[in-house]
C-alpha positions as CSV (number, residue, x, y, z in Angstrom):
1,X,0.0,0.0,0.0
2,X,2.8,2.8,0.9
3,X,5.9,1.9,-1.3
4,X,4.9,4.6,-3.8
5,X,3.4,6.5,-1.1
6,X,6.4,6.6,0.1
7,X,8.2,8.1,-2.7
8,X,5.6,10.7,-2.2
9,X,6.8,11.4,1.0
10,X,10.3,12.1,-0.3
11,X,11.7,15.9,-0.7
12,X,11.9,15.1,-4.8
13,X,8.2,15.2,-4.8
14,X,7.7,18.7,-4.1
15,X,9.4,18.8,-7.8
16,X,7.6,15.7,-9.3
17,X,4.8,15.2,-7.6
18,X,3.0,18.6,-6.2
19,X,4.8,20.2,-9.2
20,X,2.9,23.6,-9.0
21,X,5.8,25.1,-10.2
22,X,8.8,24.0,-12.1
23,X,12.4,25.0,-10.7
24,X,14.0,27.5,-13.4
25,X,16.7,24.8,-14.8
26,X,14.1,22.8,-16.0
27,X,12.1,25.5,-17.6
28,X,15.4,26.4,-19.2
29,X,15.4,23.0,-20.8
30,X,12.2,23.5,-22.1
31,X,11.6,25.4,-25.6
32,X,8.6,27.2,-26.5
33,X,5.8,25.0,-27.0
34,X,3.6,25.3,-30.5
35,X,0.1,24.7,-31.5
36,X,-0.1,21.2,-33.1
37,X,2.7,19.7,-29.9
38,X,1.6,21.6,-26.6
39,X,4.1,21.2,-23.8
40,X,3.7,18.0,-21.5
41,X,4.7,17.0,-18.5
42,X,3.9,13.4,-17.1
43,X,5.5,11.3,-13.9
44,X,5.4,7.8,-13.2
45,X,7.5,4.7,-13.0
46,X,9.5,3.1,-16.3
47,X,8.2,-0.4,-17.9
48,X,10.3,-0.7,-20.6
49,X,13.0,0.9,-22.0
50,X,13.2,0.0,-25.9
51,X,16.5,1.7,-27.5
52,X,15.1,5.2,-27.6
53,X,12.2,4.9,-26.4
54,X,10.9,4.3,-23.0
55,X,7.3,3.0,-21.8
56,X,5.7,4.7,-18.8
57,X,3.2,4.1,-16.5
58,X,1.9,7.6,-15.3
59,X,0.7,8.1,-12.1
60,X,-3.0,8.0,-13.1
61,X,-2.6,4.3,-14.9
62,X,-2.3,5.5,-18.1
63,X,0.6,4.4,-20.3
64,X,2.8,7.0,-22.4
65,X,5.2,6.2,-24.9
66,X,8.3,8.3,-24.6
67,X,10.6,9.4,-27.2
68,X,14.4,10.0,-26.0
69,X,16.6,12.4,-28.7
70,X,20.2,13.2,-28.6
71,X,19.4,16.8,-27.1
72,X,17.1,15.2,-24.4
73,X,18.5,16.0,-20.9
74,X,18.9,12.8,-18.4
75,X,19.1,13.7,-15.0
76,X,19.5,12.0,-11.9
77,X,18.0,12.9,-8.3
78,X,18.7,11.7,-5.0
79,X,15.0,10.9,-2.7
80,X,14.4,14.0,-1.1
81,X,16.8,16.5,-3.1
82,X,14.6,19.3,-4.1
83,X,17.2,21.8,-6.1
84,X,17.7,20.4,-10.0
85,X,21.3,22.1,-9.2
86,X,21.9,18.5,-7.2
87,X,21.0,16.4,-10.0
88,X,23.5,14.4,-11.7
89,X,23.6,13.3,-15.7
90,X,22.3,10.3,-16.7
91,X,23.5,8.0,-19.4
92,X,19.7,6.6,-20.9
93,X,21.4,3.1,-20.3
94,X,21.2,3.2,-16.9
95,X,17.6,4.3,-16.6
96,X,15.7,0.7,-16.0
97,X,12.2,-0.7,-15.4
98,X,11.0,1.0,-12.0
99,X,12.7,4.0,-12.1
100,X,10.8,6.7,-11.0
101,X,10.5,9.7,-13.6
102,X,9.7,13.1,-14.6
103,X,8.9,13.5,-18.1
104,X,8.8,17.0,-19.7
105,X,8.4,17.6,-23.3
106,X,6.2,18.1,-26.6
107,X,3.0,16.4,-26.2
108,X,1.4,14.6,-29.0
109,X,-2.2,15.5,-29.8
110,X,-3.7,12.2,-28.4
111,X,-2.0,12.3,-25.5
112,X,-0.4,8.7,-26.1
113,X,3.3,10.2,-26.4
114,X,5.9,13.2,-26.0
115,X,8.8,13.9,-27.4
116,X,10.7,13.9,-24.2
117,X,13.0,17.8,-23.5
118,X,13.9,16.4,-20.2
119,X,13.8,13.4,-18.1
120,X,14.5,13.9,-14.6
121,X,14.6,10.3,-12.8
122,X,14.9,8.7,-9.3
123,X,16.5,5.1,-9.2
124,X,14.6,2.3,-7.5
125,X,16.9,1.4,-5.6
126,X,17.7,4.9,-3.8
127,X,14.1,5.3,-3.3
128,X,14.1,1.7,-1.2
129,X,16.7,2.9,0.8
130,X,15.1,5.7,1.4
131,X,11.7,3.9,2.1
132,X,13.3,1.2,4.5
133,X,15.2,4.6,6.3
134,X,12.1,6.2,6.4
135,X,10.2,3.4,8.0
136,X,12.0,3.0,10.4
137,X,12.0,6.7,11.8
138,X,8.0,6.2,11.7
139,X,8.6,3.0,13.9
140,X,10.9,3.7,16.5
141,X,9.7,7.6,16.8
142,X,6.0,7.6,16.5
143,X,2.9,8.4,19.3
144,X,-1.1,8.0,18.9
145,X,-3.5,9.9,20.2
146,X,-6.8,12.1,19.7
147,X,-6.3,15.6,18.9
148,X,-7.9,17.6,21.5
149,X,-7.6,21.3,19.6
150,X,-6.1,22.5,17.0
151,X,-4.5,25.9,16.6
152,X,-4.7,26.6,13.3
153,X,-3.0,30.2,13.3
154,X,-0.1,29.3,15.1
155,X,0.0,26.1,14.2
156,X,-0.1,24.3,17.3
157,X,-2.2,20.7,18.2
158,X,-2.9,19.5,21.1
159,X,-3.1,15.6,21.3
160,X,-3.9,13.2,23.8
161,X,-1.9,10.0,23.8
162,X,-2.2,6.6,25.4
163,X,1.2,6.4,27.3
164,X,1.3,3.3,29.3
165,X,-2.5,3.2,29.5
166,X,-2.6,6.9,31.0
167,X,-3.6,9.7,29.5
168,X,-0.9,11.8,28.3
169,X,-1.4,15.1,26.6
170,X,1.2,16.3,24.0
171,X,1.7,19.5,22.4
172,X,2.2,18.9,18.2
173,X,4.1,22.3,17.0
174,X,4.1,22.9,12.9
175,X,6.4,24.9,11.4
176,X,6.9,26.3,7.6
177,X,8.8,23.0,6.5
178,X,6.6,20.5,8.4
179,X,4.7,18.4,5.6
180,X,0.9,18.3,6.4
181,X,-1.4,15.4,4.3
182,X,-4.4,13.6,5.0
183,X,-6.5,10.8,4.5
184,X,-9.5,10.5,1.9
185,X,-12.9,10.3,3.3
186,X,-13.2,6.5,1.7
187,X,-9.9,5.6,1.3
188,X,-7.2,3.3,3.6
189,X,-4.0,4.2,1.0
190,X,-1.3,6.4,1.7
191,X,-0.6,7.3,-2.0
192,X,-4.3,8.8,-1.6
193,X,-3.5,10.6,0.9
194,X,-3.4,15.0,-0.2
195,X,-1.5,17.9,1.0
196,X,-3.7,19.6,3.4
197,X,-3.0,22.8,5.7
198,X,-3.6,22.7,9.7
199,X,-7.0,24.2,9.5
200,X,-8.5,21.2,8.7
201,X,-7.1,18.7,11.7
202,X,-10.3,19.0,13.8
203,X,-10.7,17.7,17.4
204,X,-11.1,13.9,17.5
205,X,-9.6,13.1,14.6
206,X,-6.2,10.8,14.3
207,X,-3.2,12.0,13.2
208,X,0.4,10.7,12.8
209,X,3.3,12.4,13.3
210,X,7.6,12.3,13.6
211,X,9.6,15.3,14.5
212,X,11.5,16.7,17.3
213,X,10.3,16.3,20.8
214,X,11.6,18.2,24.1
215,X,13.3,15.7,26.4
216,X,9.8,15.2,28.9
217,X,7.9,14.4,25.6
218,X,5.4,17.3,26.4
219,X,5.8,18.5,22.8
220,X,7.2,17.8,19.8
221,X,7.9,19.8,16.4
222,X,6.9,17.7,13.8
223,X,8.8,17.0,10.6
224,X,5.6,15.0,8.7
225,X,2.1,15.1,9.8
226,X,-0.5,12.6,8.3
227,X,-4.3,12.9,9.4
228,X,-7.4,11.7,9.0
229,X,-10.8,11.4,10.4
230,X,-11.7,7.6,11.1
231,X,-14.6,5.6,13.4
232,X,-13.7,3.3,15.9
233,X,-16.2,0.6,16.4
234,X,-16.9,-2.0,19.1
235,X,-19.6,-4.3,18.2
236,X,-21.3,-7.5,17.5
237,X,-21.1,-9.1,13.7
238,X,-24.3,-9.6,12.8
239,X,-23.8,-11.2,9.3
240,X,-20.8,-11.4,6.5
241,X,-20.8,-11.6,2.7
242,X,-18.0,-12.6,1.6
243,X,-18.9,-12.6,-2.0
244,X,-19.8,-9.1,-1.6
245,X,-16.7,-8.0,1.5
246,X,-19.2,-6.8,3.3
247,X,-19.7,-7.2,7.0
248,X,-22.5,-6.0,9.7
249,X,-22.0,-5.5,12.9
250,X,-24.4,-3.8,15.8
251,X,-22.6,-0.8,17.2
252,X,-22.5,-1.2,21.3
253,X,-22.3,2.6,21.5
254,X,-25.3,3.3,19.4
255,X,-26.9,-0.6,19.1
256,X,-27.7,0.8,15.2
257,X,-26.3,-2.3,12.7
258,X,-23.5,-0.7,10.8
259,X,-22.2,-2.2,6.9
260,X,-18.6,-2.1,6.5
261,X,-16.9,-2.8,3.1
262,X,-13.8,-5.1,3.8
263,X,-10.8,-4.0,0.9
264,X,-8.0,-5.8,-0.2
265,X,-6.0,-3.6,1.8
266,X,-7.9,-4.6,5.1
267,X,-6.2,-5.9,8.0
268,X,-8.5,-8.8,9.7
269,X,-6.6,-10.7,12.4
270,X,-7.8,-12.3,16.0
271,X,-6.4,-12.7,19.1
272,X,-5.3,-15.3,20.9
273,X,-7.0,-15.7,24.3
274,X,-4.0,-15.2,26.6
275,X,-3.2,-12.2,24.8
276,X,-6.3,-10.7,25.0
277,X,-6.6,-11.9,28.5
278,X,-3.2,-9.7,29.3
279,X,-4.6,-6.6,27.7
280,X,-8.0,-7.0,30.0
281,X,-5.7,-7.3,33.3
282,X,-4.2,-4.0,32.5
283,X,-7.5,-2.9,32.0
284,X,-8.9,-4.2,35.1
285,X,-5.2,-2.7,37.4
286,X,-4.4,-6.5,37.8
287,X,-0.6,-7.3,37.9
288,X,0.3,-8.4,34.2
289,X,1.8,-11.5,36.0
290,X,-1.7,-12.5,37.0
291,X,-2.9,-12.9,33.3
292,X,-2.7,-16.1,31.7
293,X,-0.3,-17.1,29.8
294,X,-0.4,-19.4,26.7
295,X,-1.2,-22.5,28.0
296,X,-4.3,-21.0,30.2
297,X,-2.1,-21.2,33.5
298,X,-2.6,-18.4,35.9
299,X,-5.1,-15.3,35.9
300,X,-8.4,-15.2,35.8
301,X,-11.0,-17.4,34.1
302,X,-12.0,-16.3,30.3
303,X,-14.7,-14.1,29.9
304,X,-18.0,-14.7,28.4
305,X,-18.8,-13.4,25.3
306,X,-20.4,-9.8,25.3
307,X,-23.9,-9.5,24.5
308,X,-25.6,-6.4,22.6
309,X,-26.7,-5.2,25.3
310,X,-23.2,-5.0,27.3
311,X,-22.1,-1.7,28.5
312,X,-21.8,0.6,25.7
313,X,-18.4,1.4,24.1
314,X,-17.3,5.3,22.8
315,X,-17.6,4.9,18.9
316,X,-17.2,8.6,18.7
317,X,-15.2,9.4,15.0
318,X,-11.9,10.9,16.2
319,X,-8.5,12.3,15.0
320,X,-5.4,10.7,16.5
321,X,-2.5,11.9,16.5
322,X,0.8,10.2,16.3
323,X,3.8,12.6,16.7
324,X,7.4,11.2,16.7
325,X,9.6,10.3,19.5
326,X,8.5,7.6,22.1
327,X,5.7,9.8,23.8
328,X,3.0,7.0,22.2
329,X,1.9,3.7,23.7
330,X,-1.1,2.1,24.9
331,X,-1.9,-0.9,25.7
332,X,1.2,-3.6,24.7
333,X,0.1,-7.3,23.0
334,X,1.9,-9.0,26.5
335,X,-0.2,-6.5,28.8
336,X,3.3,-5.4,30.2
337,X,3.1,-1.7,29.2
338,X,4.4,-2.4,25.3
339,X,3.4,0.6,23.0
340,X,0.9,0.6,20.7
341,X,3.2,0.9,18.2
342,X,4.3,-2.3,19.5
343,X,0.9,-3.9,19.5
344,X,0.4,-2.6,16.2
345,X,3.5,-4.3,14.6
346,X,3.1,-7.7,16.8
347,X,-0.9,-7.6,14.9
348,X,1.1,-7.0,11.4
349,X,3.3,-10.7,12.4
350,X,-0.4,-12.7,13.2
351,X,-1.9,-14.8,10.6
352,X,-3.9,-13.0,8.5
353,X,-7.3,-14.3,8.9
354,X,-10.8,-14.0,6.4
355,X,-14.4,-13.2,6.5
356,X,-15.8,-16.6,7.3
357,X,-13.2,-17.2,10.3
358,X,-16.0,-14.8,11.9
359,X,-19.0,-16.3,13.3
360,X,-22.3,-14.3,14.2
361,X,-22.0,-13.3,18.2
362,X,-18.3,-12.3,17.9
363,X,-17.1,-9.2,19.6
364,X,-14.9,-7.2,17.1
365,X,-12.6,-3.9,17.4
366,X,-12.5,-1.8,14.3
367,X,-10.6,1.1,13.1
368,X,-12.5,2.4,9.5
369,X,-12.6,5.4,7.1
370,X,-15.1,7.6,8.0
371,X,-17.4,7.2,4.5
372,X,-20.2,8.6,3.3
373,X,-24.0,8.8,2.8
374,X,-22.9,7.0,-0.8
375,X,-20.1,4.8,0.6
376,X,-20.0,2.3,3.8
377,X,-16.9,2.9,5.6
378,X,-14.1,0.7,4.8
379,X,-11.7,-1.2,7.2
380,X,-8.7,-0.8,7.8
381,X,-8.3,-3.0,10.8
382,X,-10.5,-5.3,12.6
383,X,-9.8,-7.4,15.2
384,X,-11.7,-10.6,17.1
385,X,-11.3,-12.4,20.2
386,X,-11.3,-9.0,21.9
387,X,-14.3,-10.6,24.6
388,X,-12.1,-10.0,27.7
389,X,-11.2,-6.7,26.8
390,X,-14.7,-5.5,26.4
391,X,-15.8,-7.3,29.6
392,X,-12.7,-5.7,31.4
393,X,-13.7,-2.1,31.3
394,X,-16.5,0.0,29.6
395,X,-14.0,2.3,28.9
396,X,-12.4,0.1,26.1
397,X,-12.4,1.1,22.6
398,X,-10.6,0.7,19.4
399,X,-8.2,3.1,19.4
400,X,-6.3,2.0,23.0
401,X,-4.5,-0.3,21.7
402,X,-5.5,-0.2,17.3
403,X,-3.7,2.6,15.2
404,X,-5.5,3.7,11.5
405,X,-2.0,2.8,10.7
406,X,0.1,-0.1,10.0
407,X,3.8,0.4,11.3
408,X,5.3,-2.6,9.3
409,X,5.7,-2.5,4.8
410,X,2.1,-3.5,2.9
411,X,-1.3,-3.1,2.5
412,X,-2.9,-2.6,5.8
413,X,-1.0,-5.4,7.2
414,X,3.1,-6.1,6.5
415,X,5.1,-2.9,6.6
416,X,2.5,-0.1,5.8
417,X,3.7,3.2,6.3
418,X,2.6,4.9,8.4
């Protein structure tokens, strides 16, 4: 889900990708356009590479055919150089299939093909390095939360986190440089993801976040921000179709059935019941040594099932915030104070599991996009076997111990970012 996203996320793509304006060495390279060959400009990642000509797969799934002459420039960028006075030549022999590139030129009047002035191009393989670097700043200096208020003018949030299972609020400062996206309304992918100013973080929605924070982790200036407004859900499953992806669950906040689409991109995993019987014993204040451990040794006795008319869970939408540095947390997979982050990547490891391994009665945990009147919201994770968690503490709800964000490297499960 994030590998392109994450080229996205690189400095380049203030040149390729939000190219509102085109840095003056490149408009150099490009002569007046005419009439019958207007000037084009496309970006996305090499196919094929045929002699002189090269096959591209733009950005919006189209494919262009590219014409290479001898007075075509071939440049070379590092991920996240954004000065064309850093770029490098590049011999059209060592362009190959997966490059990233930025295609500027004549042109033609189907739209099919231009007559390439200048090639700008990113190599795969600097752009994995960069991805794998990049993860792992999002892993190892990342927090969660629900934004509290939002400052639009001076461009301050104010988060609360889940540190430890306490309430923790954290101060989110912007600055002119800090790069600000969010989520789409129906949408669980990164690369979908827009450029979007402060103003429109509202309270209670979920954001993600790495930076600078000051050595109490009170605040933190953040370097990225991602955002988005989600709905976490505690319920019953009422039916599945699995032809269709759909499931239905009753809503223990509201008891309203709710329809939400399950994607390719959906995470679906359950719990064992030790571990979810460790994440109830830190709800309930009982010593994580009491819970029981994989062989059902120790702790208390497993908890019935819910029923629908158990005490009701907050489902309120929310924006969370996740700002870097280790000021996040919640509620760890081994109920011994392990951050959500944590939790998060130990869910990414678990089998995946399908519609069907659901039954009607199950308790579920979901983290989904907020939808529409014309859309059911879609999941991004959902997660069973959660019982013991929702008989621990009314208090429970998804986004303790779930983030709207994978911390490992695919869709919604293995490695997603963020």
């Amino acid at each position: 889900m994030i590998r392109k996203a994450r080229f996205l996320s690189c400095g380049l793509l203030l040149v390729f990708s939000t190219y509102t304006h085109v840095p003056a060495s490149d408009q150099e390279a490009s002569p007046p356009s005419t009439s019958a060959q207007p000037a084009g400009r496309a970006l996305g990642t090499v196919t094929a590479i045929n002699g002189q000509a090269i096959t591209l797969k733009t950005d919006a799934g189209a494919e262009l055919a590219v014409t290479i002459s001898e007075t075509t420039r071939l440049l070379q960028l590092k991920p996240g150089e954004k000065d064309l006075k850093q770029a490098t030549p590049l011999a059209l022999t060592d362009l190959k299939a997966g490059d990233r590139v930025l295609v500027r030129g004549l042109a033609s009047a189907d739209g099919k093909s231009i007559q390439a002035n200048s090639v700008i191009a990113m190599k795969q393989t600097d752009i994995a390095d960069k991805q794998a670097k990049e993860r792992m700043e999002w892993q190892q200096h990342s927090a969660g939360g629900l934004v509290k208020s939002v400052d639009a003018a001076a461009g301050v949030i104010s988060i609360s986190t889940n540190a430890s299972g306490a309430s923790k609020d954290v101060t989110v400062k912007t600055t002119k440089d800090t790069i600000l996206r969010r989520y789409a309304a129906n949408s669980i992918k990164f690369d979908d993801a827009k450029a979007a100013p402060v103003s429109e973080i509202k309270p209670g929605d979920q954001l993600r976040a790495r930076g600078q924070k000051s050595a109490d982790g009170a605040e933190i200036t953040a370097d990225e921000i991602v955002s988005g407004t989600f709905r976490n859900i505690a319920g019953i499953l009422v039916s599945s179709d699995n032809t269709a992806g759909t499931i239905t669950v009753t809503d223990l906040a509201t008891k309203q059935p709710i329809t939400l689409r399950v994607a390719s991109d959906s995470q679906l995993r359950k719990l064992q019941p030790f571990v979810a019987q460790a994440i109830a014993a830190r709800l309930k204040g009982t010593p994580a040594g009491g819970a029981p451990g994989p062989n059902g040794a120790g702790g208390a006795p497993s908890a019935p099932k819910p029923m629908q008319g158990s005490a009701p869970v907050n489902t309120a939408q929310g924006t969370s915030v996740f700002v870097t540095g280790p000021v996040g947390g919640g509620l760890g997979g081994n109920g011994q104070g392990g951050g959500r982050g944590d939790f998060q990547q130990m869910l990414a490891r678990m089998p995946a599991v399908a519609i069907p391994d659901f039954v009607k009665g199950d308790a579920l945990m979901i983290v989904a996009t907020e939808g529409s009147p014309s859309a059911p919201s879609t999941i991004i994770t959902l997660l069973g076997g959660v019982e013991p968690i929702l008989q621990a503490s009314s208090k429970a709800t998804p986004d303790m111990i779930l983030s709207p964000w994978s911390l490992g490297g695919g869709g919604g499960g293995e490695g997603a970012t963020p």
